[in-house]
N, C-alpha and C positions, 0 to 999 in steps of 0.2 A: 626362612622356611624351617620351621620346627617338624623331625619326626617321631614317631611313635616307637622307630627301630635302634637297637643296638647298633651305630655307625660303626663301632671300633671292632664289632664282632668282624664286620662287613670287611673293612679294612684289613685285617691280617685275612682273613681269605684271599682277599684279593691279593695283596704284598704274596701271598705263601705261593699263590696261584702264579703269579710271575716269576715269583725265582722257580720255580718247578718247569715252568717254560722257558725259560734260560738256560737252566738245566741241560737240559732233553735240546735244545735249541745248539747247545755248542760240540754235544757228544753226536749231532745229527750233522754234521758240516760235513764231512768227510763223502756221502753220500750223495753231494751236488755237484761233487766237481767233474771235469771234466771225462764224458770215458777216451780210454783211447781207442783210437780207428786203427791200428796194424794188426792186421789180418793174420799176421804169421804170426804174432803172441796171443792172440786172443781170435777165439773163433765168429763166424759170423751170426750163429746163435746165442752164443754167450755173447756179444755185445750189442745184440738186441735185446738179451734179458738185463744186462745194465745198463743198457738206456732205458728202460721202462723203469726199472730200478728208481734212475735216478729224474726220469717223470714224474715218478709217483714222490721220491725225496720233496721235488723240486716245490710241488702242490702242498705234500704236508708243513714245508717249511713257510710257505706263504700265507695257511690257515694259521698257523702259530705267530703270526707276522698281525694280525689281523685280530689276535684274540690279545695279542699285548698289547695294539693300539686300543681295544673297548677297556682293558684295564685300566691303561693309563687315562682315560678318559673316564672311565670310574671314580680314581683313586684323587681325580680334579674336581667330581660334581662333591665327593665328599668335603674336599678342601675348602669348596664354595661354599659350601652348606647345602645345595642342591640333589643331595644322593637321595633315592628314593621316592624321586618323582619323577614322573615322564617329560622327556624334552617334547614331544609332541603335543599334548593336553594339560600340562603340569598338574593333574593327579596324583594320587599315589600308586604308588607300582607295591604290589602285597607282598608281602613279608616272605609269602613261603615261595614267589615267584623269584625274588632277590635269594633265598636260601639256596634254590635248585642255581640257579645262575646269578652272581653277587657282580656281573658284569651290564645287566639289565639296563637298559636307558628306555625302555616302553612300556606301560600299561599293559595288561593282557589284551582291552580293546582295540588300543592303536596297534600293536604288535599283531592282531589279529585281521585287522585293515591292513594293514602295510601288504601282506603276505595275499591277498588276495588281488 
């Protein structure tokens, strides 16, 4: 499959896009761990706001979990040759759709089906 797009532009987005979630990914660790429950160091208000704290950690860390696996699975249809086209339809996915998000694997079509 031949495309009409800069692959490599594509590629260091993506590459730049995961060490930036790595990043962010190991200075956010500290945020999931455990709270503790002793009541006489910590109040019971304050260890309701870090546990919601570390709810909310727990959730960001799983979207970020979730956006390196479409990358890495980007950074494979490129390796294939396959970047730039939809695994649903094998289309082409538009240029300026891959610009906004370089992690795209749908057509605006099928991505507009799916969601319905």
């Amino acid at each position: 499959m031949e495309s009409s797009i800069d692959i490599e532009v594509f590629r260091q987005l993506l590459i730049k896009r995961r060490e930036d979630l790595l990043s962010v990914s190991s200075q956010q660790e500290q945020s999931v761990e455990t709270v503790e429950l002793d009541q006489t160091r910590v109040g019971r208000l304050s260890r309701m706001d870090a546990m919601q704290v570390q709810a909310m950690s727990q959730e960001t860390q799983r979207r970020r979990m979730l956006e390196l696996q479409r990358i890495a699975e980007a950074l494979r249809r490129i390796n294939e040759g396959e970047y730039g086209y939809c695994i649903n339809c094998n289309g082409s996915i538009a240029q300026n759709r891959l610009a906004i998000d370089p992690a795209a694997s749908l057509c605006i079509v099928c991505a507009s089906q799916s969601e319905q």
